[in-house]
N, C-alpha and C positions, 0 to 999 in steps of 0.2 A: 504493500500500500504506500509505502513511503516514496517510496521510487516510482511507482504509477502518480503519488502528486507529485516529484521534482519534475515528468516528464511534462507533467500539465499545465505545469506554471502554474498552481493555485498557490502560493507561499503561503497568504492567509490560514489555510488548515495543513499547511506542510508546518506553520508554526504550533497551531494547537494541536497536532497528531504530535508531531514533537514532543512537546511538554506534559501531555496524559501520558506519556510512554515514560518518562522519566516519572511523573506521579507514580507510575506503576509497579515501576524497579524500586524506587526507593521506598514506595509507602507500603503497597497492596503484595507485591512478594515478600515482604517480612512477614506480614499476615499470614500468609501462604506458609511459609515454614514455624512459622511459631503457632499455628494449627495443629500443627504435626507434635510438635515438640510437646506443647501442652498435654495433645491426647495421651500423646505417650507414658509422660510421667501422669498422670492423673490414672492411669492403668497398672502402674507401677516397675516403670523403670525413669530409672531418672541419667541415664547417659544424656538426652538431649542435654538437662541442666547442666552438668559435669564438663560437657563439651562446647560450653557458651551460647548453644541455642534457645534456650528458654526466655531470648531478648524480641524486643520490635526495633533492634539497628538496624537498621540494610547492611553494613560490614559488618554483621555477621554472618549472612545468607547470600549475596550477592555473588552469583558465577560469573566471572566477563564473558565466557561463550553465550551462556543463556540469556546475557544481557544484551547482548550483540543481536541475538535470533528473535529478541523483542522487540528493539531498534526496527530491524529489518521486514521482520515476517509479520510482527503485530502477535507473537508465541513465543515461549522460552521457556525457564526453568531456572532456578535458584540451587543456591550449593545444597545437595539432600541431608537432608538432617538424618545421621545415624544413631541408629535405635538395639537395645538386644534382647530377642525375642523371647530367650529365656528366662526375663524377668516380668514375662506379661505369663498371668495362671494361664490362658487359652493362648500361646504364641501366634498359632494361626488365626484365629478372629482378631489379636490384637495388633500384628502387622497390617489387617486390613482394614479396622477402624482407623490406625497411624495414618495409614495412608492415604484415603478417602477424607481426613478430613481437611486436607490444603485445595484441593479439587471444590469439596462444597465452600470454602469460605472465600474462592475464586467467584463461584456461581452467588452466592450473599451480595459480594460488596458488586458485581457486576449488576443484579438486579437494583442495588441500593443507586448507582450510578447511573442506569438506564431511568430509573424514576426520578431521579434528581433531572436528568436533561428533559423530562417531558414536563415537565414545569418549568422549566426556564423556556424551553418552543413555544407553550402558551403564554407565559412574560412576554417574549419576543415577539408575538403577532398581535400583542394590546398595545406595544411597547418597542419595537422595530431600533433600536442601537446597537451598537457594536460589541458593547459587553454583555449584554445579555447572550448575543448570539454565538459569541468568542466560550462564553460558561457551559452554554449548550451543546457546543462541538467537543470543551473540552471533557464533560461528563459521559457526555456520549461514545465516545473515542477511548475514553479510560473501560467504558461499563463492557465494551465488546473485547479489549484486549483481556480482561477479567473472563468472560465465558470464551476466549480462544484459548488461555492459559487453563480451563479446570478441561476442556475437551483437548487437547494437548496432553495435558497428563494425566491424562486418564488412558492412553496408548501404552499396551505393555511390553515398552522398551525400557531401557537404564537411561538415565537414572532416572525415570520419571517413574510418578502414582502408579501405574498401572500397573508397571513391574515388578513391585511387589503387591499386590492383587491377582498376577500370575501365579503365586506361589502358590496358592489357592487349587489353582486348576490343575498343575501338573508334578508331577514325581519332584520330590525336594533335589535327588540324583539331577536332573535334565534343566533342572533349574539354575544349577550354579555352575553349571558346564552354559549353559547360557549367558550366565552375570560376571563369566571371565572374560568374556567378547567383549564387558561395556563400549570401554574405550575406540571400537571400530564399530561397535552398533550405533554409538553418539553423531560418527562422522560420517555412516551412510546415511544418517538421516537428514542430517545438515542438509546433504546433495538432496536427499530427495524433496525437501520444505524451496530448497532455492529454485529447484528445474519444474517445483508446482505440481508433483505426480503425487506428492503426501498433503501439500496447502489447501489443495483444491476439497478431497473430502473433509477435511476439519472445516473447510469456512463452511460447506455445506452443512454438517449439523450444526456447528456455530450459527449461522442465520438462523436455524430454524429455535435454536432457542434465543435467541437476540431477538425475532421477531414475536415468538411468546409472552416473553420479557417485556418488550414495549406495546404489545395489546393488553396486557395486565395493568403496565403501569397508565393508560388513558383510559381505564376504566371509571375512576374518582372522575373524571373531571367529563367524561361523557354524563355521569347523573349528578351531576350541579347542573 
């Protein structure tokens, strides 16, 4: 998207897509892993804590690759917050609470942000300025890269949500013979988000709940 507005000359939303994507890195992926962190020790393990995650800094979560593919793709992923399984009673349910809950608190603050910009749309058509409209791109902008980030990682690769949520499905053996590849699964995937062969089905569920998202949130103000 970003690169579709430099090509368009819109600068006006190449600067608020800009700036929601830095909100995002710096505010809403802290969220994202201190999700994780919390459920974790609230289940009983406290490695997140131990290992400085149980913060809302962005230097403590912040991966420059993931941050890079947020920049560019409008998707990413933060440093994973490590957890150890044998300190949750049900390891296997509590791997998969851990992990599901940075994904739902993606989809939260994405619908918290879709609702915020459709209130400032109705501002901006009582009310027609440039900050109003500047507030509404930037909510807007922020509340989709939020539902691309919890459907992104919810994809059962390394190091994202999903993959461990995999563990679930398959033999623990064929699992960790999997999560030795991370590192070359991370950069075939890069390729496939850049050449649009993996971008294309995430914006498609992404729409579909981005477009849920804002028929829910103009509901209030169809019955005023």
């Amino acid at each position: 998207m970003i690169l579709d507005l430099i090509r368009g000359g819109d600068f006006f939303q190449l600067i608020i897509t800009f700036l929601s994507r830095i909100f995002v890195v710096m505010c809403t992926m802290p969220v994202h892993e201190y999700a994780h962190a919390l459920i974790a020790t609230k289940l009983g393990d406290n490695t997140p804590k131990y290992n400085g995650r149980l913060t809302l800094n962005p230097l403590a979560h912040i991966s420059p690759m993931g941050a890079i593919m947020i920049f560019l793709c409008g998707f990413g992923y933060a440093k994973p917050v490590n957890v150890n399984p044998r300190n949750f009673k049900d390891p296997k349910k509590g791997m998969a609470l851990t992990a599901i809950a940075g994904p739902i608190s993606n989809l939260i603050m994405g619908f918290i942000a879709i609702f915020i910009s459709t209130i400032f749309a109705v501002i901006y058509n009582n009310n027609p300025t440039t900050l109003f409209l500047a507030i509404y791109y930037f909510m807007y902008f922020a509340g989709v890269v939020n539902v691309n980030l919890a459907v992104f990682n919810l994809l059962p690769i390394p190091p994202l949500d999903g993959s461990r949520i995999l563990q679930l499905l398959i033999p623990a053996k064929y699992y960790f013979i999997f999560m030795q590849y991370e590192r070359y699964v991370v950069l075939i995937v890069f390729i496939l988000i850049l050449s649009g062969v993996l971008s294309r089905p995430i914006s498609i569920i992404s729409n579909i709940i981005i477009g849920l998202f804002t028929n829910i949130s103009r509901v209030p103000f169809i019955l005023i």
